[in-house]
C-alpha positions, 0 to 999 in steps of 0.5 A, spaced: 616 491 268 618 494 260 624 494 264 625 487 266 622 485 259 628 489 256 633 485 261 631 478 259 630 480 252 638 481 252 639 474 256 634 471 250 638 474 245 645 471 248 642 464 249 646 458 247 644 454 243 641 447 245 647 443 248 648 436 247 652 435 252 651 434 259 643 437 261 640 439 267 635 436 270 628 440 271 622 436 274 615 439 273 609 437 277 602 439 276 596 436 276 594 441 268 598 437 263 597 444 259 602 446 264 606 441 263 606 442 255 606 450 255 613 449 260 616 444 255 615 450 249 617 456 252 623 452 255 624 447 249 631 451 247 633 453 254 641 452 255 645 454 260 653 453 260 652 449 256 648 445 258 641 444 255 634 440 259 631 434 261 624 435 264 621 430 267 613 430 269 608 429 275 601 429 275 600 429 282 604 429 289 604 421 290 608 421 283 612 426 285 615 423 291 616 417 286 619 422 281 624 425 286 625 418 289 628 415 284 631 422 280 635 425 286 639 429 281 633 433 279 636 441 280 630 445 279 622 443 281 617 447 279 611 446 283 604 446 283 600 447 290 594 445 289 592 438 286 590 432 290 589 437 295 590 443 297 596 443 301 598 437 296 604 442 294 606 444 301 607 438 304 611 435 298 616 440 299 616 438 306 617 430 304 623 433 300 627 437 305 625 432 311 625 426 309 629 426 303 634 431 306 635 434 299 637 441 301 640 443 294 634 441 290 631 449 288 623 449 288 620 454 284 613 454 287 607 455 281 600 456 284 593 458 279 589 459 286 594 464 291 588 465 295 590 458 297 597 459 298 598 466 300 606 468 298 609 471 305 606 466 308 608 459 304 615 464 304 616 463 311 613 456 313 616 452 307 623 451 305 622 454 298 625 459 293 621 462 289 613 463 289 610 465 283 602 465 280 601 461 274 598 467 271 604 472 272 610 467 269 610 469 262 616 464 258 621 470 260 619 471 267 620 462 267 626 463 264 629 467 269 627 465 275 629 457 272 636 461 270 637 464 277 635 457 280 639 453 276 645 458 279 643 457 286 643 450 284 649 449 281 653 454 287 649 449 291 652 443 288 660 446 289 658 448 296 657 440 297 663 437 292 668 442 295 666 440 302 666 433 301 673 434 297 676 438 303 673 431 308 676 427 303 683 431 303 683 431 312 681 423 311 686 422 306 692 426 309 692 422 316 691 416 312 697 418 307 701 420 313 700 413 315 704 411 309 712 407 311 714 406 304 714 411 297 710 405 293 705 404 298 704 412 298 704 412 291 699 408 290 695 412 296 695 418 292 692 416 285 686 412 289 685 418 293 685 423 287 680 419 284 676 418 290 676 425 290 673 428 283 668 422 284 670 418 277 675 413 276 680 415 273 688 412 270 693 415 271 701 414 273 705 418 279 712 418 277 718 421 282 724 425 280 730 424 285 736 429 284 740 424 288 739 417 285 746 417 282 744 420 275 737 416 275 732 419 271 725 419 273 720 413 274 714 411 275 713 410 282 706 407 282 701 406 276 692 405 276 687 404 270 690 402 263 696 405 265 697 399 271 703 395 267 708 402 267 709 402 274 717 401 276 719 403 269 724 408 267 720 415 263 725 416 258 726 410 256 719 405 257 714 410 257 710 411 251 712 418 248 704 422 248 705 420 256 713 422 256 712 429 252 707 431 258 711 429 263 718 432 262 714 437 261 711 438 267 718 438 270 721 443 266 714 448 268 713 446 275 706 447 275 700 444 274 696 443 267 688 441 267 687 439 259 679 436 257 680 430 258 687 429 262 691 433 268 698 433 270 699 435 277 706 438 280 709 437 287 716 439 289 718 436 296 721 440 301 727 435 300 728 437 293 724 431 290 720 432 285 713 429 283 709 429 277 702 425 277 698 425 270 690 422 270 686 421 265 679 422 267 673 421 262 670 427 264 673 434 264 675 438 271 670 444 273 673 449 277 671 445 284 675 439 281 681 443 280 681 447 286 681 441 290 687 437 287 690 443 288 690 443 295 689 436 296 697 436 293 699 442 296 699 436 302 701 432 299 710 435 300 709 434 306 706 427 306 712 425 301 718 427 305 715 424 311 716 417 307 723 419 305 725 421 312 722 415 315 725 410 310 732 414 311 731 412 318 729 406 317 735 405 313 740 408 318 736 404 324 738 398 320 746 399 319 745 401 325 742 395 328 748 391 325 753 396 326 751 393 334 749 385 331 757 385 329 760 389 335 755 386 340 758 378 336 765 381 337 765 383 345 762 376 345 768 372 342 773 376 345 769 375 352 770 368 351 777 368 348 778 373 356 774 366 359 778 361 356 785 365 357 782 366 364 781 358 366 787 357 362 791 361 368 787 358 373 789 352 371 796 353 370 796 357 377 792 350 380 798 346 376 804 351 379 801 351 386 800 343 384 808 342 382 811 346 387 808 343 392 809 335 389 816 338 388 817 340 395 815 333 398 817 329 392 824 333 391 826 333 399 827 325 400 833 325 394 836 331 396 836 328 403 840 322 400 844 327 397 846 330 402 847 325 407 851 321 403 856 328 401 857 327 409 859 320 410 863 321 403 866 328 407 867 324 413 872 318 408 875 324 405 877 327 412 879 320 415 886 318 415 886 313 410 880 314 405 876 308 404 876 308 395 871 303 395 866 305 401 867 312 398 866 309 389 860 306 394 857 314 396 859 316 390 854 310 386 848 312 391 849 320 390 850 319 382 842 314 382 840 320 387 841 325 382 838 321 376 832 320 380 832 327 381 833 329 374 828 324 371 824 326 376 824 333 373 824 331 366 817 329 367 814 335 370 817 339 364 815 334 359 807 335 363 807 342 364 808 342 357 802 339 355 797 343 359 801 349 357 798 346 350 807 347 348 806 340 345 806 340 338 804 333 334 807 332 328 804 328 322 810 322 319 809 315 317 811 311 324 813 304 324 809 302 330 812 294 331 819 297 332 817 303 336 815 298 341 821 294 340 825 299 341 821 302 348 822 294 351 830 294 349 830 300 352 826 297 359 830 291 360 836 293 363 830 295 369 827 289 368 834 284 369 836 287 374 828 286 378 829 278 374 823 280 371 821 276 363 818 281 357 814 278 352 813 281 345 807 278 340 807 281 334 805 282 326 809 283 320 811 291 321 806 296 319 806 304 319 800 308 322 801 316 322 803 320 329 809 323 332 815 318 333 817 321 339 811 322 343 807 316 342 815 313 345 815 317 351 806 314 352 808 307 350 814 308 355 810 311 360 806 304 360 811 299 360 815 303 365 809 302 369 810 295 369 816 294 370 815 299 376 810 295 379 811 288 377 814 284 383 821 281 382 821 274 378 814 277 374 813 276 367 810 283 362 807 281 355 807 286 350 802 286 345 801 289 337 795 288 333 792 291 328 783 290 328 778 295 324 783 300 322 786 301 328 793 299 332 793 296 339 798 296 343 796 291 350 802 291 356 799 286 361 803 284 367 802 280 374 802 286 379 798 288 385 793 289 379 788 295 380 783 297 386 776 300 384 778 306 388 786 307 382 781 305 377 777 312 378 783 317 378 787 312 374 790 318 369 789 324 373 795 328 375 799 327 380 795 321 382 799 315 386 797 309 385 795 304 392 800 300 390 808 301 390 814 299 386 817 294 387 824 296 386 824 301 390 822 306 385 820 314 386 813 316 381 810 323 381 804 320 379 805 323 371 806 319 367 799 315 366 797 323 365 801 325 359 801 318 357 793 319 355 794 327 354 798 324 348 793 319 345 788 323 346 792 328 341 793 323 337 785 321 336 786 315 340 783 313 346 788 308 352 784 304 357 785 300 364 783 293 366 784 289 372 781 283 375 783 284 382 788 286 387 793 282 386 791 279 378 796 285 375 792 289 370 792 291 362 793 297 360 790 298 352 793 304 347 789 305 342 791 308 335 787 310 328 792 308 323 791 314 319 790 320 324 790 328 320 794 331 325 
C-alpha cells in the first residue's frame, strides 16, 4: 500500500491546475449527500489534459436515469449499489448499457454494504469498470481510479469517432466519385470534411493547374465566411493572411494543423495540385487529424476522376461535332449525288425522247429530199433539161431543208434549257416594240395563208429580262397561231400593262383547244389534236420552251379555249422589274 500511495503522490504533485477549458463530465449518484459532498472536495481541483470537472448529482436511481437521460456525455459514473433498494445500483447500470445503449460511459461502482453486492460477482454479471468499498476509496485511491476511467473513456470516445470518421470517408468516397465536374467536387469535399470533424467549419479549397496556360491558382470552391471567394484568383483577390498559407502550402507540400485553422495538401496523380484551408472553432485532436489525413489520401484519386471525365467529355463533345459536320456534309454531298443523278436520268430520258422524235420527225423531210434529188437526177439526165421543172425541185429541196433546220434549231435551243445551258440576262427590254418586231417578222407566213394580224397596244414601255429569250417565247406563241389558224383568219395581238406586270394576249380563231390539249399543253414534245393548217411540221417544242422561259423570267404563261372550233388565247405574263 505504502507504494501505491508513493505512486499517486507523484501523480498529485504533477496535476495541472484547474483548467477553464473544456471539462469532463463526472456524475455522482448515491443516496448519502455526504458522499456527494466528500467527492466534490477530494476532487475540487482535479484535472487531466487539460480539462478540469463538472460533477453533476443523484440522489437516488430514479434521478439517475433522468440525469444520464439528459447528460449523455457524462464520461464517468460513480455509483452507488444500494439506495431505493438493494439492487437499485445494478439495475441502473443495466438500464445504461441496454436501454440507453451507452457503451463508453466508464462506471465505477461504490458500495458501504459489500456483503450486499459481493465484488467477483457484480464484476461478472454487470457491465462495470470498477468496484470499490466506500470505506477503501481514500482521495488518492479516487483519484486513480477516475484518472484511469477518464483514459478508458477518452480511448473509448477515439474509438467511437475514428469509426465513424472512417464510415464517413467510405460513404464519402462513393459519393465523391460520383462527382462529373470539379466545382461540384469541390464543393463535395469541404461539406465532407465538416461532416467528418462534427463542426461547422469555413473554408476554401483552391486548385493549381501546372497546365492552365500560365494560370495561377484559384478557388475552386468556397463555404462558411469565406462562401464569396469562390471563382477568384489567389494571387490577386485573396486576402493576404489567407494567400501567405496557402502559397505556403504549395511550396511545403504537406499538411498544417494550427489552433484554430488547417491547411491540407493533396498532389494528383496527373500533376494537379489542391490545398484546402479550414477555419474550425475548435482545435483538431490527433483523431481529427488522422482522419483527414486518410480522408485526403482519397481524395487524389476522386480528383483526377473528374479530370478524366471532363477530358473525356470534352473529347466526346468535339468528337460529336466532328461526326455532326461530317454526317452534314455526306448529306449534302448525297443530295448533290441525287440531284446530278436525276438530272442524267432526265437527260437520258430527253436523249432517248429526241432521237426517237429525230427519227420519225426527220424521216418524212429527208424523204422529200431524196425523192425530189432523183426527179431532179432524172431532169439532169434527160435530153433536154426542164430549167423550170428542175428550179421547181430545187424550191421543194431548198423549203425541205429549211424545215430540217428549223426543226433542229428547236431541239437544240430545248436541250439547252433542260441542259439549265441557258443563261437569263438582266437589260431594260421594250416590250411593245419586241412584239412589233416578232408580228413583222411572222407576216410573210401570215400573207401567204391571207391571214389578218392585229396589234392593240399602249405607249411603249420597258420591263426587265432578256431581248432574245422573251422574242424566241413570244414568237413560239405567235407562230402558233399563225400554224394553226385557217387560211383567211384573223390573230389579235395584245400588250397591256396591270398590277405591275406586262400582258402580252395573242387570241386566234383556230381549231381552239380540246380538254385532253389543255392537260399536256406545255409538255415536251407534246402535239396538238389539231393541225396546221399550211401544211407546217411541229415537233411538239415550242410551247415548252416558251414557258421554260417565262418561268426563268418569274413570269407565268396560260391558255384558254372555249371549245373545239373557238380558237384559243394564250397569255404571257411578265413582272416589269424581275431580278434575275
Amino acid at each position: 500500500m505504502a507504494e501505491d500511495d508513493d505512486f499517486v503522490t507523484v501523480i498529485d504533485d504533477e496535476a495541472s491546475p484547474v483548467a477553464t477549458g473544456p471539462r469532463w463530465k463526472v456524475a455522482v449518484i448515491d443516496d448519502d449527500p455526504a458522499v456527494h459532498d466528500g467527492t466534490r472536495f477530494a476532487l475540487y481541483d482535479y484535472a487531466l489534459n487539460d480539462q478540469g470537472l463538472e460533477i453533476v448529482s443523484a440522489f437516488s436511481a430514479a434521478e439517475g436515469r433522468e440525469l444520464l437521460r439528459a447528460h449523455p456525455d457524462i464520461a464517468v459514473l460513480l455509483l452507488d449499489v444500494v439506495m431505493e433498494t438493494d439492487d437499485a445500483g445494478l439495475k441502473l447500470v443495466e438500464y445504461i448499457r441496454h436501454e440507453l445503449r451507452n457503451e463508453t460511459v466508464r462506471i465505477i461502482l461504490r458500495t458501504g454494504q459489500p456483503g450486499q453486492a459481493p465484488e467477483r460477482r457484480v464484476i461478472v454479471d454487470y457491465d462495470i469498470n470498477d468496484y470499490k468499498a466506500k470505506t477503501e476509496l481514500t482521495a488518492d485511491k479516487l483519484f486513480t481510479a477516475l484518472t484511469a476511467a477518464l483514459r478508458g473513456y477518452q480511448q473509448l470516445q477515439r474509438m467511437v469517432e475514428t469509426r465513424r470518421g472512417l464510415e464517413i470517408i467510405i460513404d464519402a468516397a462513393s459519393e465523391l466519385f460520383d462527382f462529373k465536374s470539379m466545382q461540384r467536387l469541390a464543393e463535395g469535399v469541404l461539406t465532407q470534411i465538416a461532416s467528418l470533424l462534427n463542426v461547422e467549419c469555413a473554408g476554401i479549397l483552391v486548385l493549381r493547374d501546372s497546365g492552365r496556360d500560365g494560370k495561377g491558382p484559384s478557388v475552386l470552391a468556397a463555404s462558411g465566411c469565406y462562401r464569396n471567394l469562390t471563382g477568384i484568383d489567389v494571387e490577386q483577390a485573396l486576402a493576404p493572411d489567407l494567400r501567405k498559407l496557402v502559397l505556403q502550402a504549395f511550396e511545403r507540400r504537406c499538411h498544417d494543423f494550427m489552433a484554430h485553422r488547417s491547411v491540407l495538401y493533396i498532389q494528383t496523380g496527373s500533376g494537379r495540385e489542391v490545398v484546402v484551408l479550414l477555419e474550425a472553432p475548435r482545435p483538431l485532436s490527433a483523431t481529427d487529424r488522422t482522419l483527414v489525413e486518410v480522408f485526403c489520401s482519397r481524395l487524389s484519386v476522386a480528383f483526377d476522376n473528374v479530370i478524366l471525365y471532363e477530358q473525356l467529355q470534352e473529347a466526346n463533345n468535339r468528337l460529336e461535332e466532328r461526326v455532326a459536320r461530317r454526317t452534314r456534309e455526306l448529306t449534302l454531298a448525297n443530295q448533290r449525288l441525287a440531284a446530278q443523278w436525276a438530272r442524267l436520268r432526265r437527260a437520258n430520258a430527253f436523249k432517248n425522247e429526241v432521237l426517237g422524235r429525230v427519227a420519225h420527225d426527220l424521216k418524212n423531210p429527208l424523204g422529200v429530199i431524196m425523192g425530189r434529188a432523183e426527179i431532179l437526177t432524172e431532169f439532169i439526165t434527160a435530153a433536154q433539161v426542164p430549167t423550170e421543172k428542175s428550179l421547181t425541185q430545187v424550191e421543194h429541196i431548198r423549203d425541205t431543208v429549211k424545215r430540217l433546220a428549223g426543226m433542229v434549231d428547236t431541239l437544240i435551243a430545248d436541250a439547252m434549257v433542260d441542259a439549265l445551258d441557258i443563261t437569263i440576262r438582266s437589260e431594260p427590254v421594250e416590250l411593245v416594240e419586241l412584239v412589233e418586231e416578232v408580228i413583222e417578222a411572222g407576216q410573210p407566213l401570215a400573207e401567204k395563208k391571207k391571214q389578218t394580224i392585229r396589234i392593240s397596244r399602249p405607249p411603249s414601255f420597258a420591263i426587265t429580262g432578256d431581248t432574245d429569250r422573251l422574242r424566241e417565247a413570244i414568237d413560239n406563241i405567235v407562230g402558233n397561231a399563225i400554224k394553226y389558224t385557217p387560211i383567211g383568219g384573223r390573230i389579235d395581238v395584245e400588250v397591256a400593262l396591270a398590277g405591275g406586270e406586262a400582258f402580252v394576249r395573242v387570241r386566234d380563231t383556230g381549231p381552239g383547244l380540246s380538254p385532253e390539249d389543255q392537260g399536256r399543253l406545255f409538255g415536251r414534245f407534246q402535239r396538238l389534236s389539231a393541225k396546221p393548217t399550211g401544211g407546217e411540221s411541229s415537233t411538239g417544242l415550242g410551247l415548252s420552251i416558251a414557258k421554260q422561259i417565262i418561268d426563268l423570267h418569274g413570269g407565268r404563261i396560260t391558255a384558254e379555249s372555249a371549245g373545239s372550233g373557238k380558237g384559243a388565247t394564250f397569255t404571257i405574263v411578265l413582272p416589269l422589274n424581275q431580278q434575275t
